[in-house]
C-alpha positions in Angstrom: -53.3 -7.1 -79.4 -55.4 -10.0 -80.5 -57.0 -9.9 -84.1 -60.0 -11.7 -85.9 -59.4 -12.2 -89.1 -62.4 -13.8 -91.5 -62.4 -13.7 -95.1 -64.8 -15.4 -97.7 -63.3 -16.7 -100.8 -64.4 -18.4 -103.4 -61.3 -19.3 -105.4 -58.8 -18.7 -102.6 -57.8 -15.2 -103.9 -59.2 -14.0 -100.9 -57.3 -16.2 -98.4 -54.0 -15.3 -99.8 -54.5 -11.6 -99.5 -55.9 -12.5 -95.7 -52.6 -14.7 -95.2 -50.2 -11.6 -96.3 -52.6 -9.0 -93.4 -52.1 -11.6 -91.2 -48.5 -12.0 -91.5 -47.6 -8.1 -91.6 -50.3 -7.7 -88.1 -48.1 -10.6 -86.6 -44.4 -8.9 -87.7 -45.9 -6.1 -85.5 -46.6 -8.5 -82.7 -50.2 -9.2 -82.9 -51.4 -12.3 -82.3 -53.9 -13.4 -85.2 -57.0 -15.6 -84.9 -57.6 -16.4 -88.5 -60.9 -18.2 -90.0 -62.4 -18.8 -93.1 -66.5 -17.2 -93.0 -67.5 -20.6 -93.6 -65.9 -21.6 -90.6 -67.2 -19.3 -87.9 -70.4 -20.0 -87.7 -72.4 -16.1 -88.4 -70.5 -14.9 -85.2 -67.0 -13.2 -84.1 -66.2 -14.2 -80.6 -65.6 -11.8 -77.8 -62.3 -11.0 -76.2 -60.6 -9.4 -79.3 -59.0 -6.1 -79.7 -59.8 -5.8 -83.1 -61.1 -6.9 -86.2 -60.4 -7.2 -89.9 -63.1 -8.9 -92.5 -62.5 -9.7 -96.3 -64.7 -10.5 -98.9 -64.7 -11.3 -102.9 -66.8 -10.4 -105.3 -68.7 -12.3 -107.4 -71.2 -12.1 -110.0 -71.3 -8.3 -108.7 -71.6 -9.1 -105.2 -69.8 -10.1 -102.0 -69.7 -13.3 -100.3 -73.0 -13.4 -98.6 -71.5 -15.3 -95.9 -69.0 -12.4 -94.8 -72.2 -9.9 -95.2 -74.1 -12.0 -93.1 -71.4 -11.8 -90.5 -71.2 -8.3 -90.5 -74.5 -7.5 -90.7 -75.1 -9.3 -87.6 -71.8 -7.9 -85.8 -72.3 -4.4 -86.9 -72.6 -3.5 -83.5 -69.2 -5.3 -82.0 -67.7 -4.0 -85.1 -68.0 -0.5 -84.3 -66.8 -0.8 -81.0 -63.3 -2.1 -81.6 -61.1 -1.0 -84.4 -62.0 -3.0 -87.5 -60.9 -3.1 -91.2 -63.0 -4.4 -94.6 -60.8 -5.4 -97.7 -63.0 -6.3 -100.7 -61.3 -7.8 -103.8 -62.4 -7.6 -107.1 -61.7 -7.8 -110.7 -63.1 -3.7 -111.1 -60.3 -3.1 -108.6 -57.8 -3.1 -111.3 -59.9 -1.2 -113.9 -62.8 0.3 -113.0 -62.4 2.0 -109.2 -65.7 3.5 -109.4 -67.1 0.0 -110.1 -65.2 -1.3 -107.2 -65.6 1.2 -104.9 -69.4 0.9 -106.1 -69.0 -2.4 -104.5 -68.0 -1.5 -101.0 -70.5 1.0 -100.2 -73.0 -1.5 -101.4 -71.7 -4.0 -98.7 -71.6 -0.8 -96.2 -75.4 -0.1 -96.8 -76.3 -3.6 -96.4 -74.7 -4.6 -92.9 -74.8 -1.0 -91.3 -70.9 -1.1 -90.9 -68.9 1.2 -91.6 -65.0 -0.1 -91.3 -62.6 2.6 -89.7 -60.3 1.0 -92.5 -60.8 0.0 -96.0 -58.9 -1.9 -98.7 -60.2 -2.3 -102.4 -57.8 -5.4 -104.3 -57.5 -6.5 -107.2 -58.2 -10.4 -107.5 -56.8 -13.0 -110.3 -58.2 -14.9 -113.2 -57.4 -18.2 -112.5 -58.0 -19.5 -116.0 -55.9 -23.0 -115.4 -57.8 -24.0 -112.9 -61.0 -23.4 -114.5 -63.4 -25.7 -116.4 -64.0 -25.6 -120.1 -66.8 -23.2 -119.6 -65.9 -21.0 -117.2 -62.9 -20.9 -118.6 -64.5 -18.7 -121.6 -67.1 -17.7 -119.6 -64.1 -15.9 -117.7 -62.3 -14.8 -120.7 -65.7 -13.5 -122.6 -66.1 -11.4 -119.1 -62.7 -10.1 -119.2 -62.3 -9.0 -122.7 -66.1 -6.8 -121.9 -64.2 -5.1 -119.0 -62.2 -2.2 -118.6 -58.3 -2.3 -117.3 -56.7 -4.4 -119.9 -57.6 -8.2 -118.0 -55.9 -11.0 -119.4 -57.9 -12.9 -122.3 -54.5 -15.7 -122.3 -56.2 -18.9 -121.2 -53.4 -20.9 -121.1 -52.2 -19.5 -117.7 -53.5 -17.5 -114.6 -53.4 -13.5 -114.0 -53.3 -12.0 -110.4 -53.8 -8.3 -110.3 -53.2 -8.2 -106.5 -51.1 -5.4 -105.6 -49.1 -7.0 -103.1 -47.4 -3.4 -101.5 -50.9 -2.4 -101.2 -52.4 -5.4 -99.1 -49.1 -4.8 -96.9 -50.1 -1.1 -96.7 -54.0 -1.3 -95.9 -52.2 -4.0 -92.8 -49.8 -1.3 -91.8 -52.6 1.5 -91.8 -54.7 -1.3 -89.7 -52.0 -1.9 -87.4 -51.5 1.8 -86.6 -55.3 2.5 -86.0 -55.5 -0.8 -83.5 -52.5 0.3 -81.8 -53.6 4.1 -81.6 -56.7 3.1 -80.8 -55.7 1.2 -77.4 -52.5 3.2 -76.7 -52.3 4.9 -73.0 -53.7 8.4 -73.0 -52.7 11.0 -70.4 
């Protein structure tokens, strides 16, 4: 099966978790078209068998880039099997918050994914500035789940087994999805 993959990230959180999807979708011999949002332009090209989009959130929102896309592609979306992972700081401590998030992002393109994936992301306090370096660390010690206020090194709250998981699940949807029948 062919996959699109495109993921928005601001701090490359994002891409990491999309390189890991891609590489567990490949192990079960998909091919993988992978893009950054930025990179494809507000469209998803025809000819694939399904589809998987990510997005961060930021400043309580996701990458308008990736809702753009989807908001425009709602309609090729829901005709292929297709996937949404959203990551998110409230994904390791407040699941209401994050969850919050995603049906946000389903109200405002009209998609609704046939799978879904909520991640934590990663303070990446070293390779901050001064000031959003404790901007960062004022946000973290406000928030539920115990984040990291330590400046002197990064935090990732990505739960690896997960991302692997949500893939799997994606896999056997795509692969259900466009198995004979009869």
């Amino acid at each position: 099966m062919k996959v699109f993959l495109t993921y928005g990230t601001t701090e490359g959180q994002t891409a990491k978790i999309a390189d890991v999807v891609a590489d567990v979708l490949r192990d079960r011999g998909h091919e993988i078209t992978m893009v950054d949002v930025k990179d494809a332009r507000g469209a998803i090209p025809d000819g694939y068998d399904g589809i998987v989009l990510g997005a961060s959130i930021h400043m309580g929102k996701h990458d308008k880039h990736v809702v753009e896309l989807a908001r425009k592609n709602h309609q090729m979306l829901a005709r292929v099997p297709s996937a949404f992972f959203s990551v998110s700081l409230a994904a390791h401590g407040d699941p209401p918050e994050a969850e919050g998030y995603v049906e946000h992002f389903e109200q405002e393109t009209g998609w609704r994914p046939g799978t879904v994936g909520i991640f934590g992301g990663a303070l990446l306090y070293t390779q901050y500035g001064f000031v959003k370096r404790h901007m960062m660390k004022k946000i973290a010690s406000d928030k539920p789940g115990s984040l990291d206020t330590d400046i002197s090194r990064d935090h990732v709250y990505t739960e690896w087994d997960g991302v692997r998981r949500f893939a799997e699940g994606f896999a056997a949807q795509l692969e259900q999805a466009t198995a004979p029948t009869g």
